[in-house]
C-alpha positions in Angstrom: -7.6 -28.8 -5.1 -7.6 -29.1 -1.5 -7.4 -26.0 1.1 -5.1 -26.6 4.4 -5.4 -23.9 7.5 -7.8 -21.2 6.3 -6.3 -18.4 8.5 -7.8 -14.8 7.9 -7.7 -14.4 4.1 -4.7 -16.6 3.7 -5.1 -20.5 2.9 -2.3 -23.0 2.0 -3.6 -24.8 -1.5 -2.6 -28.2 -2.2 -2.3 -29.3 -5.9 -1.3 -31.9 -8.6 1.1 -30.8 -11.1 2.3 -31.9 -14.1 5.5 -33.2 -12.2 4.1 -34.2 -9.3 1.8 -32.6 -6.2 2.7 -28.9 -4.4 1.4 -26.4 -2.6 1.1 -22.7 -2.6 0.0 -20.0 -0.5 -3.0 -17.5 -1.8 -4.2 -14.0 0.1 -7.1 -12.8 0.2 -6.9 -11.5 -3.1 -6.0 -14.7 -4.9 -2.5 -13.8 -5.2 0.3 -16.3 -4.7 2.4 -15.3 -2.1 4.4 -18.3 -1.8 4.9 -21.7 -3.5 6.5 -25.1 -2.8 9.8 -24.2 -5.4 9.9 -28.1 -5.4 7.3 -31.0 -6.5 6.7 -33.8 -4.1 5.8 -36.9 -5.2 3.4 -38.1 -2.9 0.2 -35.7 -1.7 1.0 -36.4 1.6 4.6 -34.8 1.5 3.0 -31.5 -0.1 0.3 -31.1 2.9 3.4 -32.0 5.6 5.6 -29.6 3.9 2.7 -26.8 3.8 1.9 -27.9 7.6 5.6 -27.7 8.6 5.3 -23.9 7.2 2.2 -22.7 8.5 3.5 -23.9 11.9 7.0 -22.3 11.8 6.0 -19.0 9.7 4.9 -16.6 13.0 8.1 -17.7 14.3 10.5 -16.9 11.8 13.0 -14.1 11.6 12.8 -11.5 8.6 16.3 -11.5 7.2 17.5 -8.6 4.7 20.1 -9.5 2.8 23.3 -7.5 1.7 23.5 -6.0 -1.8 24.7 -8.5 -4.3 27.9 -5.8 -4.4 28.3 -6.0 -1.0 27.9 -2.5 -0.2 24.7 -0.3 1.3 22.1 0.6 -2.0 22.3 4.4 -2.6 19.7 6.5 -4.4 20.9 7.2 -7.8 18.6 10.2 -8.1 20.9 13.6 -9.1 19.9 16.9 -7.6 18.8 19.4 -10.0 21.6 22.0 -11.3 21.5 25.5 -10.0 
C-alpha cells in the first residue's frame, strides 16, 4: 500500500483491488473519509486521480443540497400537551 501527501493526520492511500487499483483517504484515526467510488486500471491513474484531489480539495465549495422533497427539513419533534 503506498501513502501519497501525508498532510496533518490525513494521508491519501493507494491500493490494489480485486478489480483493479484505488485510493482512499484515512484521518488520523484510521477512518475512511473518502474513497475513489471507481477502480482504475492502471496504478498510475489512482495516484493522478488522488493527486488531482488533494490539489483541488482547499479550493472547493461546500454545497448543501435541497431535500429530496424539495422543501426546507422541519423538526418532527411535537411539544408536550398541556
Amino acid at each position: 500500500m503506498a501513502r501519497l501527501y501525508r498532510r496533518t493526520d490525513y494521508c491519501f492511500e493507494i491500493y490494489q483491488a480485486r478489480d483493479g487499483w484505488r485510493w482512499r483517504c484515512c484521518a488520523g484515526n484510521h477512518r475512511i473519509v473518502a474513497d475513489s467510488g471507481q477502480s482504475y486500471t492502471r496504478k498510475s491513474h489512482a495516484i493522478r486521480a488522488a493527486m488531482t484531489l488533494h490539489e483541488v480539495a482547499s479550493h472547493a465549495e461546500i454545497f448543501v443540497a435541497p431535500t429530496t422533497t424539495g422543501r426546507k427539513a422541519r423538526a418532527t419533534r411535537k411539544e408536550p400537551t398541556r
